[in-house]
Every structure is written in C-alpha cells, then in structure tokens.
C-alpha positions, 0 to 999 in steps of 0.5 A: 504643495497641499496638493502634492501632499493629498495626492501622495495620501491617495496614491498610498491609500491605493497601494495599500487597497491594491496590495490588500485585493492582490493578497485576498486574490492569491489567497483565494485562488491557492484555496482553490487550488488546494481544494482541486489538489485535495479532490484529485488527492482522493481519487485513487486509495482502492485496489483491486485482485485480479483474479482473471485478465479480460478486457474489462479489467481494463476498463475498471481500471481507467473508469475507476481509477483505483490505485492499483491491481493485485495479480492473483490469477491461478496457473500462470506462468511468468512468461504468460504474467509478462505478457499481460502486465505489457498489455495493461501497461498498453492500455493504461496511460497512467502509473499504477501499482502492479502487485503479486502478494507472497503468501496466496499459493496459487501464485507461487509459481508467478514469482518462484521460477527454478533459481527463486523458489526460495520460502521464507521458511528455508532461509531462516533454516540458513540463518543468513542475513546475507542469503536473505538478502541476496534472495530478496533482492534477486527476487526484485530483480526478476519481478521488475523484469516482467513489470511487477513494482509492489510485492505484499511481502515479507510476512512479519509473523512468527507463528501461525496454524500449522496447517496453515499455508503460511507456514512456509512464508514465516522465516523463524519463530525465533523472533530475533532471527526473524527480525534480522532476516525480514530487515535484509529483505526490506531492504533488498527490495528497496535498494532494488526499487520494489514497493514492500508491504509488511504482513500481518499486523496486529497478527495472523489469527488462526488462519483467519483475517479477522481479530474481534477481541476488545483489548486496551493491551493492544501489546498482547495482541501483537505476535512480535513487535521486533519483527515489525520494528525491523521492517518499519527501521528498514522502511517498508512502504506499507503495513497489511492489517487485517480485518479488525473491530475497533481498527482505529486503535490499531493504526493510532498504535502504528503511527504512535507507539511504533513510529511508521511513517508509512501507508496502512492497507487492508487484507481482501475485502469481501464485504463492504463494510470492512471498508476503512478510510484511513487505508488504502482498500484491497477489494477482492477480485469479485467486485471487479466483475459488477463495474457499476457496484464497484464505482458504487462502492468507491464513490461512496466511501472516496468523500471520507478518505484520509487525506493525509493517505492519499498524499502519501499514496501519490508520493509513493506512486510517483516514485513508480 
C-alpha cells in the first residue's frame, strides 16, 4: 500500500514538472514569436513619390520594402498612369499602397479626366452634400479602375494664400459647409473602398509645410477643428501633418483631444531629420535616386519605429 501511495506522489510531482516545463516553453516560444512579429512589424512605415517611372524604382521597391509609392510624375495621362501601375503590380509580389495626392498640380490631369475635373472649390459653390458625394465617389470608382487604392485627399482646410495652388482644393471658408461637404467625401471613398488621407493638420502655413511656432494652445493653431472632426466621425484612415517643431505635442493632440484612432503621415520630406517614427514617412522622390541612401536612411530610423503604427499599417494594408 505504501508503495502505491509514494508512486502516486511521484507521478503527481511529475505532472506538476511537466506542466511547469510545457507552460514556460509555450511562453518562450509566443516570445519569439511576438518578437519576429514585432521585427516584421517594422518593415514597411516609409513611402515614396514617385516623381519618374524606370526599372529601378522597382527595384527600391522590393529591396526596401517601404510601404507604398505616391505618383507624382508630370504629364501623364491616365491611360499612360494605368499602364505603369500593372507593370508595378507585375513586377511586385506583394500589396503595397499605390497613391496620387490631390492637391500636387501636376497631376491633376492623372485623376480629373472630362467627367471628374470636379475641384474641391466648385462643389462648395454647390453646396451639396449630395453632389459631393456622388463626385467622391465617382472619383474612386475611376481610380480603382487603373489600380489606384489610396488618394491624399480631402484637403480639411479653410483657407490658405491665395495664390496659392491649394485655393482650388479647399471646399469653403464657411467651416460648417466645409465640414459637411468633406464627411460626404470620406465617406464615398470609403464606401468605395479607397484609402483617405486628410489634409493638413494642425494647418497649411503660408504656403509653407513648416509650422516653428512653440504653442501650448495647440486650439489656436488649428485652422478648423470641425473640418477635421468631420473627417475623423467619417473615419479617414490617415491625417497628413506637416513639418512641425515639437510634433509630439501634435499627434498626442490628435490621439487624445481628437479621438482618431488612425494613421499620422508626414508631408514630403527633403531632409532627414523630419523623419519621425510615429508616422508613416513620405520620402521625396529624390531619395529613391541613390538606393544605398534611401536603405540608409530606413534602416537607420526602422529600430525606433511605433509599433503600435505599424500594426495599424498592416491591418490597413490587408485590407488592400
């Protein structure tokens, strides 16, 4: 009998090693795991503009692989847009974001054939809620056609330089119509699939991307809170922020005061140091011209990058 009872302590004595090991193991190996999930996680928060098409654009592509281009190439029709974007889907064996940005005026020819050369600035002289919509809309229709999947639009300001390019892609400087007009757009891309990306928060200076001012009124920089709010309650994907000192403040303001939930992208970046690792980085299409700089750059600033962006960033991309 006392040797069925010191048998029966040991075997139990066992079970209780053996669950110990099995539990430290699993523990161990959903480290690792979470740990090559994180380093895979980092990979991909940089974009680049496209400013000419050449095979080695294709090349930074896969040997970087940044997240997405932005087309910003001069005199091309869409005929001639869709034709690249299948050579690029062609070539890369992978979903990447493929992006044209509203406001750049060389390109409005791209997305504003006859039927969409629609500016932001016409139908706020309509009014619509309606006709905004039903342009928004159209517009993704026409872009998902030729492989398009992101648009750096709408333009959430009310007011700028008035010589300014951006005149024409500013609905109203009345902020309630603005506001209006902008969530029917969100939304019609949305519900049309197409990644949006609102512009310029905090704001657009002087026709400048560069705001230097130390504030700890961050509510007096904005140009129009509601315009942003509108686009946030439509759930845009993205909020552009410009070059700012103290950007931290900024994105703490967004995320906090402002409840977006979303992804913060930089404007065009000229010089590295505007390179912030809580957003997803726009490098201008010079960098994509040196490849050894631009791998540079990237493997320099991706050990510090969100990681939280970066989970959001390939939810986002999955979607694609």
């Amino acid at each position: 009998m006392i040797y069925i009872v010191i048998i029966s302590i040991l075997l139990l004595i066992l079970f209780f090693i053996f669950i110990y090991v099995y539990d430290n193991f699993n523990i161990v190996l959903k480290n690792n795991n979470n740990k090559e999930n994180i380093e895979n996680k980092k990979e991909i928060p940089f974009i680049i503009s496209v400013k000419n098409y050449d095979d080695n654009l294709i090349d930074i592509i896969n040997k970087t692989n940044i997240s997405g281009i932005i087309i910003n190439i001069d005199n091309l029709d869409i005929e001639s847009l869709y034709k690249i974007i299948k050579k690029i889907k062609r070539k890369i064996k992978r979903k990447i974001f493929i992006a044209i940005d509203q406001d750049y005026k060389n390109t409005s020819s791209i997305y504003y054939d006859k039927k969409f050369k629609v500016f932001s600035s016409y139908i706020g002289e309509r009014e619509s809620e309606e006709y905004a919509y039903k342009i928004a809309y159209e517009r993704a229709s026409k872009l998902k056609s030729i492989g398009i999947n992101m648009i750096l639009s709408p333009i959430c300001n009310t007011y700028c330089n008035e010589k300014s390019h951006l005149k024409e892609h500013i609905f109203s400087d009345d902020k309630i119509l603005a506001s209006n007009l902008i969530y029917s757009t969100v939304k019609a891309y949305k519900d049309n699939g197409l990644i949006t990306a609102l512009k310029y928060f905090p704001k657009y200076y002087d026709d400048e991307l560069y705001i230097d001012e130390d504030t700890d009124n961050i509510e007096s920089i904005i140009d129009n809170r509601e315009t942003f709010l509108a686009g946030i309650k439509a759930q845009a994907d993205i909020i552009v922020m410009p070059h700012i000192k103290d950007n931290y403040k900024y994105r703490d303001f967004l995320f906090n005061n402002m409840r977006f939930k979303g992804i913060i992208m930089t404007d065009y970046i000229n010089n590295d140091k505007n390179i912030i690792n809580y957003a997803v980085n726009v490098l201008s299409s010079n960098y994509y011209k040196d490849i050894n700089k631009l791998k540079n750059i990237i493997e320099t600033n991706i050990k510090e990058t969100d990681i939280v962006l970066c989970s959001k960033l390939l939810r986002l991309i999955k979607k694609l």
